[in-house]
C-alpha positions in Angstrom: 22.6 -11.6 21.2 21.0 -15.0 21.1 23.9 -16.3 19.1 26.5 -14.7 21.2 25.0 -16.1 24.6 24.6 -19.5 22.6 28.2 -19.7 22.0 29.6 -18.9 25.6 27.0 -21.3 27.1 28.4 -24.1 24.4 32.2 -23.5 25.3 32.4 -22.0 29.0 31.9 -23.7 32.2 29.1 -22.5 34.0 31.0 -21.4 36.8 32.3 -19.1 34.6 29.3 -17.9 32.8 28.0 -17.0 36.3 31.0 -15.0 36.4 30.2 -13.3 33.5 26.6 -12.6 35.5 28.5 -11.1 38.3 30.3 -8.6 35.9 27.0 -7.4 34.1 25.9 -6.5 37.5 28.6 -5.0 38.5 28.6 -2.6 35.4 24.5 -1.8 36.1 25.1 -1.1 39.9 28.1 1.0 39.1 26.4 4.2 39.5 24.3 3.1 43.0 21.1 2.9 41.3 18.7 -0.5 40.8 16.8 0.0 37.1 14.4 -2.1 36.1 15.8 -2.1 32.4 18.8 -3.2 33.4 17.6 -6.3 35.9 15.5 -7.3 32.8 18.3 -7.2 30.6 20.4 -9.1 33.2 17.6 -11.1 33.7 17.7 -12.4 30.2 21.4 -12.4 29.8 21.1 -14.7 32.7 18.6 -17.1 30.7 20.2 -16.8 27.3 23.7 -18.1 29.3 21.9 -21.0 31.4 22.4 -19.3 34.4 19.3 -20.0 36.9 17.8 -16.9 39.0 19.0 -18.2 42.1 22.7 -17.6 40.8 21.8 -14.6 39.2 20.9 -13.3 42.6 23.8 -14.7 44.7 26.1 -13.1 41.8 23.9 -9.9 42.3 24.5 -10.1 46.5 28.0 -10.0 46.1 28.7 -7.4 43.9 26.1 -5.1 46.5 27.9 -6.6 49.4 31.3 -5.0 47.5 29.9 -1.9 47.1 28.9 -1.4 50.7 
């Protein structure tokens, strides 16, 4: 993982790698339900990527505000 999330935050825009934020949300709200496993796994996807809380969240508001 570390190596993985190393590479993308190397050779993709940050824009992007918020994107890829967004989607990993996406996937763990699919089913309607917030699990704390899967916000802490975010959570460090997040951190491994360079992609600070703040933009975790938004990412995390907008896929909700999708869903609504």
């Amino acid at each position: 993982t570390v190596r993985f999330t190393r590479a993308l935050k190397d050779k993709v825009a940050y824009e992007d790698r918020t994107g890829v934020i967004e989607a990993l949300w996406d996937v763990a709200l699919a089913d309607g339900v917030r699990d704390a496993h899967e916000d802490a796994l975010i959570r460090l996807a997040a951190k491994l990527l360079g992609v600070n809380d703040v933009d975790s969240a938004v990412a995390r508001q907008r896929v909700e505000a999708r869903r609504t």
